[in-house]
N, C-alpha and C positions, 0 to 999 in steps of 0.2 A: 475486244471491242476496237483498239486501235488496229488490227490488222484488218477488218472489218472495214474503219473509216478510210484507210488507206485504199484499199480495193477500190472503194465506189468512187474518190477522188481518181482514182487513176482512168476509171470506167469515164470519169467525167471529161476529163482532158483528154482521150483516146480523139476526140473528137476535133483537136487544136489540131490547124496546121503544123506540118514539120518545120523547124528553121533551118531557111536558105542554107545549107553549107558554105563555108568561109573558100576563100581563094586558097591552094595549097601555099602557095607561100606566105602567107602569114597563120600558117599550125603553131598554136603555141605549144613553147616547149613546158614541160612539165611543172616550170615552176618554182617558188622555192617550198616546204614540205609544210611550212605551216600555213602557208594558203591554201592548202588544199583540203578539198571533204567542206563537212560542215564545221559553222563557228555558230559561237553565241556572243553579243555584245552589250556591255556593263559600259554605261557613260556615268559622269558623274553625280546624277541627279539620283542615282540607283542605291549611293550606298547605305544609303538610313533604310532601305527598306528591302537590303538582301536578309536570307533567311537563317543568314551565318556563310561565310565563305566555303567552309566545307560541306558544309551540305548543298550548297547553290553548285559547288562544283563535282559534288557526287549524281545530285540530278542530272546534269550535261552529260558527263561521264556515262551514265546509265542509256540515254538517248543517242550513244554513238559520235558527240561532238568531237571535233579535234581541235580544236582552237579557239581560245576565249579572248578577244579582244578587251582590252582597258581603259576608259579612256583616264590617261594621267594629268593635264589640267585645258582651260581655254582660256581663250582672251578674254575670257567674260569676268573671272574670278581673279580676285586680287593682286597687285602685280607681285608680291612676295612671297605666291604660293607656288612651286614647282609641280608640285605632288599636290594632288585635291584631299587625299584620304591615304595615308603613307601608308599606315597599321591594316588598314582591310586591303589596299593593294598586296603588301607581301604576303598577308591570308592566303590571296587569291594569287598569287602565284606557287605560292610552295605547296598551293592545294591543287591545282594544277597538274604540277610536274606530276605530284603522286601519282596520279591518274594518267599520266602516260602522255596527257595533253602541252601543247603548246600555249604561248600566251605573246601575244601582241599587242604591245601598247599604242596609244594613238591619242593625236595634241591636235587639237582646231587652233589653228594661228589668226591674228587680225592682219597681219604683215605691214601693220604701221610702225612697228617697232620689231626691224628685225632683231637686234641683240634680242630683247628680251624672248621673244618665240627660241631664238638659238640656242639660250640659258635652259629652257626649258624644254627641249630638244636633246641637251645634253643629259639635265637632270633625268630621263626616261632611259636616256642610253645606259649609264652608268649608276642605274635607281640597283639597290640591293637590298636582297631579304636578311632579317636577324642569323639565316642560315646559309647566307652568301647568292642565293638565286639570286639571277634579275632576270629582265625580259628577252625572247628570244628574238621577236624579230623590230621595227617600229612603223606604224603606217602615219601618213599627213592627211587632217582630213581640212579637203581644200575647199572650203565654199563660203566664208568672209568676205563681203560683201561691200566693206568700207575705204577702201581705199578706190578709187576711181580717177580718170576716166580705166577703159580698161586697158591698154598698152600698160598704160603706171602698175596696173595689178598682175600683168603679166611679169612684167619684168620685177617686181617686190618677190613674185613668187619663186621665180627662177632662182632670182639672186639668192633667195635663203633656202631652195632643194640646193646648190650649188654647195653651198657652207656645209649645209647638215649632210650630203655624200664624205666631205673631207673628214667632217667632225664622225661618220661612221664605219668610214673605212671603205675602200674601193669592194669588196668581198660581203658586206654585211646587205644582206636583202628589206630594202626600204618599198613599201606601200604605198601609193597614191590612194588616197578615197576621193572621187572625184564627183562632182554631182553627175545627173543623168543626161542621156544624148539632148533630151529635149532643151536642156540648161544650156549646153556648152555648141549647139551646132547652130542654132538661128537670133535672128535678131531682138531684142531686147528680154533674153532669158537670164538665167542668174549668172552665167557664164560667158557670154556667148565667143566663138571666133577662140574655145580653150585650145591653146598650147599643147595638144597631145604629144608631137613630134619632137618636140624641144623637151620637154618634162622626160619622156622615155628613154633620157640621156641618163636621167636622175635614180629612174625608179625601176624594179624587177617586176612587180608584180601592180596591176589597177584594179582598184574596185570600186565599181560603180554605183550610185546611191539609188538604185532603179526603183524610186517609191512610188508605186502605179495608185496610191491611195492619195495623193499631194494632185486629186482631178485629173489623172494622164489615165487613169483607162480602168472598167469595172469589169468583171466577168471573168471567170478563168480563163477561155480564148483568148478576149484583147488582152489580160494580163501576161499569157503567156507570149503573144505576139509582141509587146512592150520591153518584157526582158528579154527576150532572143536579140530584138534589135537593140538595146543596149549593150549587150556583149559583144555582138556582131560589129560595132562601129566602135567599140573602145579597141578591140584587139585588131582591127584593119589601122586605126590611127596609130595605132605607138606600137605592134607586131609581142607585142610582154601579153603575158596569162593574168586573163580576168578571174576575181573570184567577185559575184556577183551579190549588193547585197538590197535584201525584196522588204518592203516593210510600207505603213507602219504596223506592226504584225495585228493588234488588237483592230484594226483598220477594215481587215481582209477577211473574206471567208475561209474553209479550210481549202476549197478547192482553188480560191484564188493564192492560197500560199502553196498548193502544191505545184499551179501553175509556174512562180517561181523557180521553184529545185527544177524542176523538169523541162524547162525553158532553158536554164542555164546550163545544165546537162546536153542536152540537144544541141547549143549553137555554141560549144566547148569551152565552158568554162570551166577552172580548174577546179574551181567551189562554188559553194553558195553557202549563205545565211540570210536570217530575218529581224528584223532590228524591232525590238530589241529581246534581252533574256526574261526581264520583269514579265513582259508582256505574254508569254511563249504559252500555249495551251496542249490540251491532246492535239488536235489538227495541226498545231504548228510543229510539233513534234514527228508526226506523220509527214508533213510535208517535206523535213529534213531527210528525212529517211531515203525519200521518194527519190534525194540526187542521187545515191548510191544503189539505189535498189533494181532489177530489172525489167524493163519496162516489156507488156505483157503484149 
C-alpha cells in the first residue's frame, strides 16, 4: 500500500514545475554527513509521549531515516535546566548510534541572556550517555522574537554564533535552523533583513523552517514551489548546503509532504525532513522516501 501511495503522490507532483536551477557558483558542497538524507525531529513537548526510545528509533530506522534531531532545552523552560529530559535523551541517542543513525541536538535561545543560552550550548556539546555517546553534530534554532529593535537581535545573535563557534571548535559542523525566506527577506516578518552572510561565518550547514502550512501556500504545486524557493534563497545568501525542513506534518496532505522531499531534491538540498516525528504518518513516511527515491 505505501508503494502504492507513493506512486500516485509522485503521479501528482509530475505536474509541479521544475526548480529554477541555482547559479554554478553557489553548488553546494556535500555537506557535513549528518545533514544529509532524511531526519526526523523530537522537540521537547515529545517526550511523555514517545513510544519508548528504542522503539521510536527502530521505526525511523525501518523508514530509512538518517538523522534524528533533539531538541535539548529553550528559553521557555526553567533557567536551571540544561537538558529538558536527560534519561530519554541518552535513550535516544545510544539508540540511535545502534541503528547506524546520527543524532543532532538543537537549543532555541531568547538571546537575552547570552551566558545562559552559552551554558546550555555547552551543556549539549559535552551532554554524554551512561555509555559515553554524546551528540554528533549541534544545530541553533534561530527564531526568538524578544529581543528588538532588529540590528540589537542581529548582533545578540552574532555575538553568541561567535562564542559557541569558539566553544565548539573551528572543525566541529554547527547548524543554523533559520525561519523561512518569507520571515527573513521582507518587511515586518519574523525576521526580516536576516543576517545570512554574516551568520555563514558561523555555520556549515542551514535549515530552513519552510512551513507552507503557517498560511504560505496549499497544494502540492504551490507547496512545492514554496520550498524550492526557500532553498534556493537560503544557499545563494550564505553559498553552505541546505537541509530543508517541510511541516507541520499533521497540517499537510500526503502529496503536499511529498511536495517537500521532492522540492528540496530538485532545487539541491542536501536533505529534507518534516517536523515533526510524533506527527509522521504512512504518507509522511512516503513522502521521505520520495527525497532519495528516483524520480519517474
Amino acid at each position: 500500500m505505501e508503494a502504492l501511495r507513493l506512486a500516485a503522490i509522485l503521479v501528482t507532483l509530475a505536474l509541479a514545475p521544475p526548480a529554477a536551477p541555482s547559479p554554478a557558483h553557489v553548488a553546494p558542497r556535500a555537506g557535513p554527513v549528518a545533514y544529509r538524507g532524511t531526519g526526523a525531529w523530537i522537540d521537547r513537548y515529545d517526550f511523555e509521549q514517545l513510544p519508548g526510545a528504542k522503539l521510536a528509533v527502530a521505526r525511523m530506522a525501518a523508514h530509512g531515516v538518517r538523522t534524528l534531531y533533539v531538541e535539548t532545552a529553550s528559553w521557555r523552560v526553567p533557567r536551571d535546566v540544561d537538558v529538558v529530559a536527560p534519561v530519554q535523551t541518552a535513550q535516544l541517542v545510544e539508540a540511535a548510534h545502534a541503528h547506524g543513525m546520527r543524532v543532532v541536538a538543537w537549543y532555541l535561545p531568547a538571546f537575552d541572556d547570552l551566558r545562559l543560552d552559552l551554558r546550555r550550548i555547552r551543556s549539549a556539546l559535552h551532554f554524554r550517555t551512561p555509555a559515553g555517546q554524546g551528540f554528533d553534530y549541534f544545530a541553533l534554532d534561530i527564531e526568538a522574537t524578544a529581543i528588538n529593535p532588529i540590528r540589537r537581535r542581529n548582533a545578540a545573535f552574532l555575538k553568541l554564533s561567535r562564542s559557541m563557534r569558539i566553544a565548539a571548535g573551528g572543525d566541529y559542523p554547527l547548524g543554523a535552523i533559520v525561519p523561512d525566506a518569507r520571515s527573513t527577506t521582507g518587511g515586518g516578518g519574523l525576521w526580516p533583513a536576516f543576517p545570512y552572510t554574516a551568520a555563514a561565518r558561523y555555520y556549515d550547514v542551514f535549515l530552513p523552517m519552510a512551513y507552507s502550512t503557517l498560511n504560505r501556500a496549499t497544494g502540492a504545486r504551490r507547496v512545492y514551489a514554496y520550498t524550492a524557493a526557500n532553498v534556493r534563497l537560503v544557499r545563494k545568501a550564505t553559498h553552505r548546503p541546505v537541509h530543508v525542513i517541510g511541516g507541520i506534518t499533521d497540517a499537510m496532505t500526503p502529496a503536499e509532504q511529498a511536495a517537500v522531499a521532492l522540492a528540496a531534491r530538485d532545487a539541491g538540498a542536501v536533505g529534507a525532513s518534516l517536523y515533526k516525528f510524533r506527527l509522521y504518518d504512512t504518507g509522511s513516511w512516503a513522502a521521505l522516501n520520495a527525497f532519495d527515491a528516483p524520480r519517474p
